[in-house]
C-alpha positions in Angstrom: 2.0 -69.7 50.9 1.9 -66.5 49.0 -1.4 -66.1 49.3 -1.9 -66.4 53.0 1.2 -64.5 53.6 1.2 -62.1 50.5 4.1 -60.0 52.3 6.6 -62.8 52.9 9.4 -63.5 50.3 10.8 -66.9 49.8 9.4 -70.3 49.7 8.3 -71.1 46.2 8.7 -67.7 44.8 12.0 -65.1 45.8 10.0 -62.3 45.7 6.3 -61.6 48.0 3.0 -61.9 46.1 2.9 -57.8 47.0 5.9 -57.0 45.2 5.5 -59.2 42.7 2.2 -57.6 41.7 3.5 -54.1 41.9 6.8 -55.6 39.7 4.1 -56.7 37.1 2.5 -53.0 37.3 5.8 -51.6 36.4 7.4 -54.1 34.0 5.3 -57.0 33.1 6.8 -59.5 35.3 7.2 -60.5 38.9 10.5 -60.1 39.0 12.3 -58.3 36.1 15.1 -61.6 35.3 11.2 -63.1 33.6 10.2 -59.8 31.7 10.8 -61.4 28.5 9.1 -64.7 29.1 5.3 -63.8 29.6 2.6 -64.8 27.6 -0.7 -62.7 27.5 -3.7 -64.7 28.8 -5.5 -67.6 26.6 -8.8 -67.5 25.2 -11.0 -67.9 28.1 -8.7 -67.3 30.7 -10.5 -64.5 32.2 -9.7 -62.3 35.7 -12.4 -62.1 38.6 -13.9 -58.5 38.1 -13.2 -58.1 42.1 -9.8 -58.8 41.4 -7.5 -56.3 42.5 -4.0 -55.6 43.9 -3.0 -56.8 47.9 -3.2 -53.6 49.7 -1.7 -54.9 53.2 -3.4 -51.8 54.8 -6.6 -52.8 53.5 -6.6 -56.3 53.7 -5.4 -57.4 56.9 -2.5 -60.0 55.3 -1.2 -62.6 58.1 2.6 -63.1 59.1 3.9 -65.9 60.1 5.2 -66.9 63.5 7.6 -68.9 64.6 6.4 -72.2 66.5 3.1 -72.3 64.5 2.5 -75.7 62.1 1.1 -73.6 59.3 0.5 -76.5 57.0 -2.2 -77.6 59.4 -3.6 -74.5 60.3 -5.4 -73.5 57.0 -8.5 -71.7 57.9 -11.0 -74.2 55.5 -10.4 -76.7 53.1 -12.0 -74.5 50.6 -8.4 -71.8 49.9 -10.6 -69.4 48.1 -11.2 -67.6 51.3 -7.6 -66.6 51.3 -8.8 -64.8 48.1 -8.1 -61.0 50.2 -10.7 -59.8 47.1 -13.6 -61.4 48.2 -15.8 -60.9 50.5 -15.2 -64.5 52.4 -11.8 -63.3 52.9 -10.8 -65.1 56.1 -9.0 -62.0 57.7 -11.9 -59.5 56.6 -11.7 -57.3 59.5 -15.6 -56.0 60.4 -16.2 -52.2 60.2 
């Protein structure tokens, strides 16, 4: 869910992907009641160099509607192309 709608708070996490990350920027955390309870990353656990923040005026992020049966409505089996950092983003708008 957070990933195809990065702006939306609520269902398995209170805050929105987008504010987490920006709450991570500022503190460490996504929301500041787990500052204390990170962990840096493992050995091997590495970030995709592409990787960056959601920037909803970049990347096109999808809100949900009532009526719609999201759960079936994935655009792939393959849910990397939610992955708004990539270039197979499903909502890449074409310049």
């Amino acid at each position: 869910m957070q990933l195809r709608f990065p702006t939306m708070p609520g269902a398995a996490n209170v805050v929105s992907l987008e504010v987490a990350q920006r709450n991570y920027a500022e503190f460490g955390a996504a929301e500041r009641r787990y500052r204390d309870q990170g962990r840096q990353p493992l050995s091997g656990e590495q970030q995709e160099q592409a990787w960056r923040r959601l920037d909803p005026g970049r990347d096109n992020p999808e809100s949900p509607r009532s009526g719609i049966a999201y759960g079936d409505s994935y655009p792939e089996q393959d849910y990397t192309v939610l992955y708004y950092w990539r270039p197979t983003y499903w909502r890449r708008l074409v310049s």
